[in-house]
VOLUM-966854 format. One record per atom (N, C-alpha, C): residue in three letters; x, y, z. Coordinates in steps of 0.02 Angstrom, whole numbers, plus 32768, in hexadecimal, padded with zeros to 4 digits. Layout:
<sites>
ALAXYZ/...
</sites>
This chain:
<sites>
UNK14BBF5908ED9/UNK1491F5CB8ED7/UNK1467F5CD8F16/UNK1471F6188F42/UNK1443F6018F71/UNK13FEF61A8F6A/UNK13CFF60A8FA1/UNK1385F60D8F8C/UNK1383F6448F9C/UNK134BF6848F73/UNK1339F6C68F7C/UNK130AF6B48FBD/UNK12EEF6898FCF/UNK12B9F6898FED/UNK12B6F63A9018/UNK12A5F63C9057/UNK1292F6049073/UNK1251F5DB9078/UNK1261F59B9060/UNK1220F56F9068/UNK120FF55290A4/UNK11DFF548909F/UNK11C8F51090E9/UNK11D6F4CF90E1/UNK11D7F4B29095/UNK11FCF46F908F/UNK1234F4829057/UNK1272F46F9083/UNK12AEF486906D/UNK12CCF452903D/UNK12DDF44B900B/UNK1307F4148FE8/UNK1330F3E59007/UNK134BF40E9038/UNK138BF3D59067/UNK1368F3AD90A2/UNK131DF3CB909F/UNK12F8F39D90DB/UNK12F4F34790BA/UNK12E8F33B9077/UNK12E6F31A9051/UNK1316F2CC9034/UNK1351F2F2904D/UNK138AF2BE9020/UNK1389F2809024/UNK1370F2689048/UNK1365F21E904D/UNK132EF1F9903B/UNK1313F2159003/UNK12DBF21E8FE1/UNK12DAF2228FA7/UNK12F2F1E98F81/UNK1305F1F98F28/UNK12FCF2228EEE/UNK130EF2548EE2/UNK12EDF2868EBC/UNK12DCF2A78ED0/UNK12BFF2AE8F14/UNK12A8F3018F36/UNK12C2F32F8F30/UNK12F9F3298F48/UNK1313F3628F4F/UNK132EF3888F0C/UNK133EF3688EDC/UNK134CF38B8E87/UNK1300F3A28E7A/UNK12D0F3888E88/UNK129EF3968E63/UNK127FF3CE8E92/UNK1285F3C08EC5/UNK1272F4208EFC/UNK129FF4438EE3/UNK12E2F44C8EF4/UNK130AF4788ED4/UNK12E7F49D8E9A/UNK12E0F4768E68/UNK12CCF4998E1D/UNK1287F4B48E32/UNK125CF4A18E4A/UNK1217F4AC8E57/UNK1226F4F68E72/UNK1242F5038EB1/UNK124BF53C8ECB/UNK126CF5768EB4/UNK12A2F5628E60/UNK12D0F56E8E40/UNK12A8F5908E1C/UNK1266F5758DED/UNK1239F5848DCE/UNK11FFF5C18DF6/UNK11EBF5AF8E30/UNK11BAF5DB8E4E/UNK11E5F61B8E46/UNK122BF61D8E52/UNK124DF6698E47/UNK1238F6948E18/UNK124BF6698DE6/UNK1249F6868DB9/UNK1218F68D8D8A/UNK11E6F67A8D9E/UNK11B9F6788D86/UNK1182F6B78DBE/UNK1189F6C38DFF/UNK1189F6FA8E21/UNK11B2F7378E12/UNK11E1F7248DE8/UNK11EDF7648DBE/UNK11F6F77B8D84/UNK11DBF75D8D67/UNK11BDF7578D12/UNK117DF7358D06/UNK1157F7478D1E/UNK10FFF7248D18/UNK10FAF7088CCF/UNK1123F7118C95/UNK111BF6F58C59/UNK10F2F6B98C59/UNK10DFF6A18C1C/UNK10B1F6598C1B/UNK10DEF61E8C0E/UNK1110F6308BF7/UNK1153F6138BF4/UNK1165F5EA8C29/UNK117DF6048C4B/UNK1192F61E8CA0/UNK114BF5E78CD3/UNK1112F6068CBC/UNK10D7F5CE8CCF/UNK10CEF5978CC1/UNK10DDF5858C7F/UNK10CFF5438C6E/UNK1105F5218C91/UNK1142F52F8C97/UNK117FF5078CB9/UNK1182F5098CF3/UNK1153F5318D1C/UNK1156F50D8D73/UNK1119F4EA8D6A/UNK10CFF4EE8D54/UNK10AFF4CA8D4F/UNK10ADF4788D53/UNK10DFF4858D0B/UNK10FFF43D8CF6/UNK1133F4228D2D/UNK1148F4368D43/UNK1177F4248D82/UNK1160F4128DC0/UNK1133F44A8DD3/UNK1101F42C8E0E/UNK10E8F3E18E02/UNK10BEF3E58DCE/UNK109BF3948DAD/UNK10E1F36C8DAB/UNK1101F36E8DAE/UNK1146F3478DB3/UNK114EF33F8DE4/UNK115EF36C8E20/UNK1173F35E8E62/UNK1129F33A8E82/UNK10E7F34A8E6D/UNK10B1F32D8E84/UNK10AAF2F38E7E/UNK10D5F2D68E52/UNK10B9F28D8E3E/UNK10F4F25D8E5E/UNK1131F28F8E61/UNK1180F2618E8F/UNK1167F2578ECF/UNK113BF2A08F08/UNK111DF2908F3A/UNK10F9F2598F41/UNK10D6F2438F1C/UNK1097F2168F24/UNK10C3F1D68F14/UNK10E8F1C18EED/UNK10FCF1898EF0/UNK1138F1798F17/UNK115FF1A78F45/UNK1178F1B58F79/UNK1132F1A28FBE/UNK10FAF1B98FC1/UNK10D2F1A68FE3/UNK10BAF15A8FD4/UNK10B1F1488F96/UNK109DF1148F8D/UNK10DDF0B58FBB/UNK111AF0E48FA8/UNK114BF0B18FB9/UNK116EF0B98FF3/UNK1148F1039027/UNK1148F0F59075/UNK1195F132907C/UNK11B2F13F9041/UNK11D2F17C904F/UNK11B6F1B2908B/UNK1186F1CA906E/UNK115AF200908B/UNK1112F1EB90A3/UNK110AF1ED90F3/UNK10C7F1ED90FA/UNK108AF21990D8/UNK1054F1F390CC/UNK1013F21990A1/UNK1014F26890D5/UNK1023F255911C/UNK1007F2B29123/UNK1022F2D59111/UNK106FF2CA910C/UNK10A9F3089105/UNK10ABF2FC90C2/UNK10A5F2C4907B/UNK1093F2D09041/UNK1061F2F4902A/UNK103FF2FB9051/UNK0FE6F3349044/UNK1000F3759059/UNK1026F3709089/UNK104AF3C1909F/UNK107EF3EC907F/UNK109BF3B09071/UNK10D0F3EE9033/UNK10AAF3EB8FDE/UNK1076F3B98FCE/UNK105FF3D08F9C/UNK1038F4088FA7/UNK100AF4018FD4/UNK0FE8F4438FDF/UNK1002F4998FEA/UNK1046F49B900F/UNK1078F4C18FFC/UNK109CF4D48FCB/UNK10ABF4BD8F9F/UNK10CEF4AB8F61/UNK10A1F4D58F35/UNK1050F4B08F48/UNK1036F4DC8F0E/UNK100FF5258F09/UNK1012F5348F57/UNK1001F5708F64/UNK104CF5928F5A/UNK1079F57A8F5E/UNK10B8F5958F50/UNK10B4F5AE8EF5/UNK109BF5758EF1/UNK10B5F5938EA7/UNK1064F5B98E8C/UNK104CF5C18EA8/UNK1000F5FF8E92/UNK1008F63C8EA8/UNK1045F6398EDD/UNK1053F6868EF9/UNK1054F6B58EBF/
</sites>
């Protein structure tokens, strides 16, 4: 499926990165559709997904995957992404 829309951190930037990239995928999978069905439904499940991908970042940062700046940068993206 391709993406309606381009991110600044792309899933395939990721792959060598355990779980990133499934768990952006869905994250960005979710912001869709959830940008086009505002339901609470629809909210609670990127919410919950973000807090998912937030916590793979950090222990990805914690075990040197991802440096702390660029882990602070796509969380901070991520979640203005998903407040759009």
């Amino acid at each position: 499926m391709a993406n309606a829309k381009t991110y600044k951190f792309n899933p395939e930037d990721f792959v060598n990165i355990p779980l990133l990239t499934d768990e952006l995928v869905m994250l960005h999978s979710l912001c869709e559709e959830y940008h086009a069905d505002r339901s609470i439904d629809n909210k609670y499940k990127l919410r919950n997904q973000l807090e998912d991908v937030f916590f793979l970042i950090k222990r990805r940062e914690l075990d040197g995957s991802i440096d702390p700046v660029t882990a602070q940068e796509i969380r901070d993206y991520l979640e203005e992404l998903a407040s759009d």
